[in-house]
N, C-alpha and C positions, 0 to 999 in steps of 0.2 A: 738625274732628276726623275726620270721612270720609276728607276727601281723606287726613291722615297714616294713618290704617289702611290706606287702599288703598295706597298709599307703602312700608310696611314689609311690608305681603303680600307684594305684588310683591318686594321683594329679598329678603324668606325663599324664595320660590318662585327666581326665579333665582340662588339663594348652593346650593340643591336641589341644581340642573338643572346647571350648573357643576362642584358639587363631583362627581356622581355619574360626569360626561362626563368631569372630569380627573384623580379621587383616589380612583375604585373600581379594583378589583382589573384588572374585567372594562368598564372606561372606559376611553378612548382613549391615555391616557399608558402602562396597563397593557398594555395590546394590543399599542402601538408596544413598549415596551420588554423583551415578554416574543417579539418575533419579532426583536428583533434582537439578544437573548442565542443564541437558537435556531439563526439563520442565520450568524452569526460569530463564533467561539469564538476566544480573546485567541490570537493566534499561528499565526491561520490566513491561508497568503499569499493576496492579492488579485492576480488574474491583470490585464493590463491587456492587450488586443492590441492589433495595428496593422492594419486591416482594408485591402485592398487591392481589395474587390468588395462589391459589393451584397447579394451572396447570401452571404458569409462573414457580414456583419451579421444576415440572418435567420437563418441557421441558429444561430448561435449565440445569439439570441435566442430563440428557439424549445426549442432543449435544455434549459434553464434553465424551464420551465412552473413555476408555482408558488411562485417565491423573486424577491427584489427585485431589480431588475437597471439597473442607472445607463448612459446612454450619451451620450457626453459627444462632439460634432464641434469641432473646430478647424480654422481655415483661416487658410492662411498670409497671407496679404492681411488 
């Protein structure tokens, strides 16, 4: 009878800890999804460059402080 009490704590306490991390306002699903209404509004273009130096990659990394920034290398080989 123990062990199922300690059984059902535990997954009230993590059903908690779960719901709070994925289906609060201010929990991770919320956080993600309320920075990337912010950061990309429907119809805004996505620059894509062709970088041909080392330091076009930093500085353009660099300009961008504070927002999400994807970089993506390809090689022809």
């Amino acid at each position: 009878m123990r062990r199922i009490a300690l059984i059902v704590v535990g997954a009230l306490v993590l059903v908690m800890v779960l719901g709070s991390v994925f289906l609060g306002k201010l929990g991770y699903l919320g956080e993600v999804g309320g920075r990337i209404a912010e950061s990309h509004s429907p119809g805004t273009p996505v620059m894509i460059n062709d970088l041909r130096s080392e330091s076009q990659l930093q500085d353009g990394f660099n300009a961008n402080v504070g927002s999400p920034r994807l970089v993506l290398l390809f090689s022809p080989t």
